[in-house]
N, C-alpha and C positions, 0 to 999 in steps of 0.2 A: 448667610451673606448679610454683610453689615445692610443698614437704610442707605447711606451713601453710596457703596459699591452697587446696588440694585437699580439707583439711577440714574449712575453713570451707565450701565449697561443696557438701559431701556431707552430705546429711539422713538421718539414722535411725529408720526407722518398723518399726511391728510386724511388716513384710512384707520388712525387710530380712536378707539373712544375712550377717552377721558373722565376718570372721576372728580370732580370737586365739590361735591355736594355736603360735604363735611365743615366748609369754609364758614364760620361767621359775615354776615353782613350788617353794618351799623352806616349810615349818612352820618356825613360830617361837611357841614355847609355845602360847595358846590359838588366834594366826590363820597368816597366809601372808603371806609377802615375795613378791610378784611382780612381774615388769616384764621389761625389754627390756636386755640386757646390752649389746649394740650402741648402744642410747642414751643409756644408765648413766641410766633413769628406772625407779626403783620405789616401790612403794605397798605399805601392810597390810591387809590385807584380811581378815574374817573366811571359813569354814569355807562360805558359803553363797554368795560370791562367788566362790570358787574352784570351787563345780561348776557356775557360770557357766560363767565360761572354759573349763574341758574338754570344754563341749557346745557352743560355740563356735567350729565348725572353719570355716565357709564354707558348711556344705552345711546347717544349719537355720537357719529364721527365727526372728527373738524371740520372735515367738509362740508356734512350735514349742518353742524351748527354756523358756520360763517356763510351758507346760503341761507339760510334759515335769518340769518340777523338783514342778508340785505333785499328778503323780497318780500320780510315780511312787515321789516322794519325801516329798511332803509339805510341801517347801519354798513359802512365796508370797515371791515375788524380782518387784522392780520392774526387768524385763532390760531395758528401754528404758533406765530412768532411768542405771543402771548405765554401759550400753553408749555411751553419750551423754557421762556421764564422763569415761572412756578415751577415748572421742576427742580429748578436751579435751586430755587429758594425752600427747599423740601413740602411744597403745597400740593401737589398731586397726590391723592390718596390711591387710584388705580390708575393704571395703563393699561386697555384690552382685557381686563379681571385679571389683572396682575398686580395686588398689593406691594405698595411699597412703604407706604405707613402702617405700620400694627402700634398700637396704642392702647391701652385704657383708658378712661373717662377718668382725667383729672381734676376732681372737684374736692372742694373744703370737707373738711371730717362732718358727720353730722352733728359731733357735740360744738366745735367751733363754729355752725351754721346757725343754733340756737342761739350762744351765747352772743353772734353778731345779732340776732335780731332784738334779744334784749336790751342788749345796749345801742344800738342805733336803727332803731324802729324809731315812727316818729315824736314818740316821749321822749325820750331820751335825748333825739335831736335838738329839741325843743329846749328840754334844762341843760342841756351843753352850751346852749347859744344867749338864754338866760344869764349863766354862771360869768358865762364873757363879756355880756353885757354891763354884769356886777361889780366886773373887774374893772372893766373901763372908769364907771363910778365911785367905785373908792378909790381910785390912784387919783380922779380929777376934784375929789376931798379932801384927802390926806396924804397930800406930796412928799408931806417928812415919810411917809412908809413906801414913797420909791428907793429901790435898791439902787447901791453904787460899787463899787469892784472894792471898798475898802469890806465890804459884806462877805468876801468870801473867807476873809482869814477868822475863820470862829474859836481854835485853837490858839495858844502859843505856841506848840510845838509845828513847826514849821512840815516835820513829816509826819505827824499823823492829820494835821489839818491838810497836808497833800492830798493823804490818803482818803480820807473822809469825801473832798470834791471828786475824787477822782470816783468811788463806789455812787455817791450821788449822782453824779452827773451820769453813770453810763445805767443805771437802775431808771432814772427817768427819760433817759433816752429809747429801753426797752418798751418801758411803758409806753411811751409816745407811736415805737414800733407795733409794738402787739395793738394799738387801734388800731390803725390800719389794716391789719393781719384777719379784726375778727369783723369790721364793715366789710373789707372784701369775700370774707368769708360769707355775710348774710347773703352776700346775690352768687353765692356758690362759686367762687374765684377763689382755687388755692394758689395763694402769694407767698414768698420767700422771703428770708433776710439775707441781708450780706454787708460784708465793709467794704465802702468805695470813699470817693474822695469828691467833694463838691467845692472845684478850685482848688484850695492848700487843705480846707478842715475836714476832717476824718469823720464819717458819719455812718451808721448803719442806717441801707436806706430798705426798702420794703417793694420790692419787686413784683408788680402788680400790673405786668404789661398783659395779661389777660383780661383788665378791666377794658380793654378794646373792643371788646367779644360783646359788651353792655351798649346798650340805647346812652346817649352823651347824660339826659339828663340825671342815670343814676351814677354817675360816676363822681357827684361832687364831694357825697358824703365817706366816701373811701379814702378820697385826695385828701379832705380837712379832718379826716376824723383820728389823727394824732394832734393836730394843732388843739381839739376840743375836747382831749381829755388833758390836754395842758392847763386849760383853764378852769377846769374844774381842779386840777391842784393847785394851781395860784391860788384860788381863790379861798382855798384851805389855808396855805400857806400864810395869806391874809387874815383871814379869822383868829390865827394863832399869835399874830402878830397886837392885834387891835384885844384878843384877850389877857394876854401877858404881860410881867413887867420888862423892859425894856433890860434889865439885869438877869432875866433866865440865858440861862445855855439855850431853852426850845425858842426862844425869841430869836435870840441871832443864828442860830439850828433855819430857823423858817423863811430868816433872812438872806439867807446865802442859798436854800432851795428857792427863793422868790426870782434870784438874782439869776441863776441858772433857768430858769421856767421862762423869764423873761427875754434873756438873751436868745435863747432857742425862738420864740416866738416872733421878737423881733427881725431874727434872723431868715425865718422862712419867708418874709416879703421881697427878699433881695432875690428880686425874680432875673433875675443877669444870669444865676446858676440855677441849678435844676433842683429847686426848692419842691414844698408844697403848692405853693401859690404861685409857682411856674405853671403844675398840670394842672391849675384851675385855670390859668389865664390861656394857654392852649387848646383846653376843652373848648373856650367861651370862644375862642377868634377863630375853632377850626382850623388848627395851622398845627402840621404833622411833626416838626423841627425846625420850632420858632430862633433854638436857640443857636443853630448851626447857617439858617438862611439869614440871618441877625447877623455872625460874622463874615460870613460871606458878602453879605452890603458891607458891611466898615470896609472892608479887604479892597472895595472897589471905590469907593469912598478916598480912600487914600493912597490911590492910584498902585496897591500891591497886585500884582500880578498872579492872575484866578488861576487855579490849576483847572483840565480841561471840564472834569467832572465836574468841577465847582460853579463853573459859567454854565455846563449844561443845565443842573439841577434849576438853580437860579433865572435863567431862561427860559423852562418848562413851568414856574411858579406860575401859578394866577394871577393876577391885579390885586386880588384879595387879599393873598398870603403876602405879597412885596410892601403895600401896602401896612399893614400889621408889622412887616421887620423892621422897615423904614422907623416906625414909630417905637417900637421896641428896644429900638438901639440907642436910644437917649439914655433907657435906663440900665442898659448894658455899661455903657461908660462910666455913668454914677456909680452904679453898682460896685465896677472893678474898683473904682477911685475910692471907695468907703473901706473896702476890702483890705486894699493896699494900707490905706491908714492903719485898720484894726490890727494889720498885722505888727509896721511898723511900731506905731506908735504906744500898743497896748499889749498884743501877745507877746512879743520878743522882749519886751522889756520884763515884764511878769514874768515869763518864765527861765531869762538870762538871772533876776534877780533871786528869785528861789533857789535855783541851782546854783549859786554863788553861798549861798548863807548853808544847803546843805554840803555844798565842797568844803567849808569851811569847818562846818561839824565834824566832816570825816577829818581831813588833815590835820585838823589841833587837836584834838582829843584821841585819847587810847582806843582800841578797838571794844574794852571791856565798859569803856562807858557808854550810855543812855544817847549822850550826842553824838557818836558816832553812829549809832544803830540807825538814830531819828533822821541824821543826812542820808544813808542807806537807803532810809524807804521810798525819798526824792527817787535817788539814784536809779534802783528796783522798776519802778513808778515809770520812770521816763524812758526804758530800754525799752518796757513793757509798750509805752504807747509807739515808739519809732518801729516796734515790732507788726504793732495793728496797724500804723499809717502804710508802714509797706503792703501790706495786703491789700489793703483799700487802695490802692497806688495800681497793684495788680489789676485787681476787678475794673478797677475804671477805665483802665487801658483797654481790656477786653472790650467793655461793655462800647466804648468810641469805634473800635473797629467794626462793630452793629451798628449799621446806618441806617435799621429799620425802627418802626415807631416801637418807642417802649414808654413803658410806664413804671416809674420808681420814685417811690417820695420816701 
C-alpha cells in the first residue's frame, strides 16, 4: 500500500500515539521551521506547536499529550486538530506503531560532502569574498573593461557566435549550480537541479528546501555560494582581459564570459523574484513567503479582491512579517518595472534581430551553402531553448501549487 493510501486509511483520535520525533526543528524569529528533510516538506509553526511535536514521540496519546501541555504548562493546544494536519501533509511518521513513512536517510554522497568542505570551509569562504572584493576594484579603476551587450557578438558568423553564448552561458550556469549543490552538500543536505522559470527567464535553479532542516545561521553560504564562484571567474575573466591585447579572440572570448558573469550576478539582486538574494533576505527577516504575502499586500493595496485563503493567511501574519512585505513591495514594483524593460527594450529586440539575419541566411541562400547551415543553428538553437522554457514553465507551475516553505536558488 502506497504512503498516501495508508493515510488516508489511518484515523486519529484522542487515544491514538503519535510519532513525530523524526521532525527537524530550527527557530526562525518569533516561530519554527519544521519538517522532514527526506521529504523536502516544511511548515511554520508557532512556539506552541513545537512542544507538540517534542512530546510526540510514540509513546503518549493526544490526550496525554494536550493535558500534559495545560497542567504543566499552561498551554490549551487542540493536539487532535493539529496532528490530523500533519498527517495531511505526510508528517506523521507512526500512528499506534503503525509506519507510514519508510524512508532512508537522505543525505549528500560522502565524496560530494568532502568536496563541499574544501571549497566552502572557511578559507575558501574567505578568498571567494576577497576575489569579489577584487572585482568590485578593478571595475571602479578600469571602466573601459565594463562590458556592454555589443560584447557578446565575438564571432561574425551570427550562428556559431549563437552557438558559442548559448554553450557558454548554460556551462556557467552549471557551474554556478553545482556551488550550490556541493555547500549544501558540506552540511550533508542532498539538493537537486531542475528547470524552472524565475518570472519569463528560464533558469536551472538548485532545490535546497532541506537547508531548513539547518540552524538559519548556516544556510547563508549554501544560498551565496553560486553567486561566489562567479566571482572568482569574473575575476579570471578580468585578469585575461587586463593581460591581452585588445585584438585577441581570448580577449573578447573573456569579454563576453565577463558580460554573462555579470548579467547573472547583477541579476540575482532583483529580489522581486526568487533569486539568490531573495533566500538571504528571507533568512535575515524570518519571513517564510516574503514573496507571496508581498503580493498579497499589493492585491489589497489596490483594492483587488483577496480570495478567502489569501485574507486568511495574510491575517494570521505577525506584525513582523506584514511589516517586512509592506516594505518589500517597493522593490517588487521596481523590480517588475526593470524586468519589463529588459524584456522590452533588450531581449526581444536581440533576439527578434538575430533571428531575422539567420531567416535571411536560410531563405537567400542554397541549402548546400555555409549561410544556410549558419542560419540553421540560430534556428536549431532557438527550438532548443522554447523546448527547455517549457519545462521550466512546467516545474514552476508545480512548484506554485507548493505553498510550503522551500528553498531553491
Amino acid at each position: 500500500m502506497s504512503e498516501n493510501l495508508q493515510q488516508q486509511a489511518v484515523q486519529i483520535h484522542m487515544q491514538s500515539r503519535v510519532d513525530m520525533s523524526h521532525l527537524s526543528i530550527q527557530p526562525d524569529g518569533d516561530e519554527y521551521t519544521v519538517g522532514d528533510p527526506n521529504l523536502r516538506e516544511f511548515i511554520r509553526v508557532p512556539e506552541e506547536a513545537v512542544m507538540v511535536i517534542r512530546l510526540m514521540d510514540g509513546s503518549k496519546t493526544v490526550e496525554e499529550v494536550q493535558a500534559k501541555l495545560l497542567t504543566e504548562h499552561g498551554v490549551e493546544v487542540d493536539v487532535l486538530d493539529f496532528a490530523e494536519a500533519l498527517l495531511e501533509m505526510n508528517l506523521i511518521r507512526s500512528v499506534d506503531d503503525q509506519i507510514l513513512i519508510e524512508h532512508t536517510q537522505i543525505e549528500a554522497k560522502e565524496w560530494m560532502r568532502k568536496l563541499g568542505q574544501f571549497f566552502y570551509g572557511k578559507v575558501g569562504v574567505t578568498l571567494y569574498s576577497i576575489c569579489a572584493a577584487a572585482v568590485v576594484a578593478i571595475y571602479l579603476v578600469r571602466t573601459d573593461l565594463f562590458p556592454t551587450f555589443q560584447d557578446a557578438f565575438v564571432l561574425s558568423s551570427i550562428g556559431l557566435n549563437t552557438l558559442l553564448i548559448f554553450v557558454v552561458s548554460w556551462f556557467l550556469l552549471l557551474i554556478h549550480e553545482i556551488g550550490h549543490l556541493l555547500a549544501a552538500a558540506r552540511l550533508g543536505i542532498s539538493a537537486r537541479l531542475r528547470l524552472s522559470l524565475r518570472l519569463y527567464w528560464l533558469v536551472v535553479e538548485t532545490d535546497m528546501t532541506g537547508m531548513w532542516s539547518q540552524p538559519k545561521q548556516q544556510r547563508y553560504v549554501p544560498y551565496l555560494a553560486g553567486m561566489l564562484w562567479d566571482s572568482v571567474l569574473l575575476l579570471g575573466a578580468l585578469f585575461v582581459q587586463l593581460m591581452l591585447s585588445t585584438e585577441s579572440f581570448w580577449f573578447g572570448f573573456s569579454k563576453m564570459v565577463a558580460l554573462v558573469l555579470l548579467f547573472r550576478l547583477t541579476w540575482q539582486f532583483l529580489v522581486f523574484i526568487r533569486t539568490d538574494m531573495y533566500f538571504v533576505m528571507i533568512n535575515s527577516t524570518n519571513t517564510s513567503n516574503l514573496m507571496m504575502n508581498t503580493q498579497t499586500f499589493l492585491k489589497s493595496l489596490v483594492r483587488i479582491k483577496l480570495k478567502e485563503e489569501e485574507a486568511r493567511e495574510w491575517d494570521n501574519l505577525s506584525a513582523q512579517e506584514k511589516t517586512v512585505s509592506k516594505r518589500y513591495s517597493l522593490f517588487y514594483v521596481l523590480g517588475c518595472g526593470i524586468a519589463l524593460w529588459l524584456l522590452v527594450a533588450l531581449q526581444i529586440p536581440i533576439v527578434y534581430q538575430t533571428l531575422m539575419i539567420a531567416g535571411q541566411n536560410m531563405l537567400q541562400n542554397p541549402l548546400t551553402t555555409i549561410q544556410f547551415w549558419d542560419g540553421s543553428i540560430v534556428a536549431i538553437l532557438f527550438v532548443l531553448e522554447v523546448v527547455l522554457w517549457l519545462i521550466g514553465a512546467s516545474n514552476a507551475y508545480k512548484t506554485r501549487r507548493n505553498n510550503r516553505v522551500q528553498a531553491t536558488a
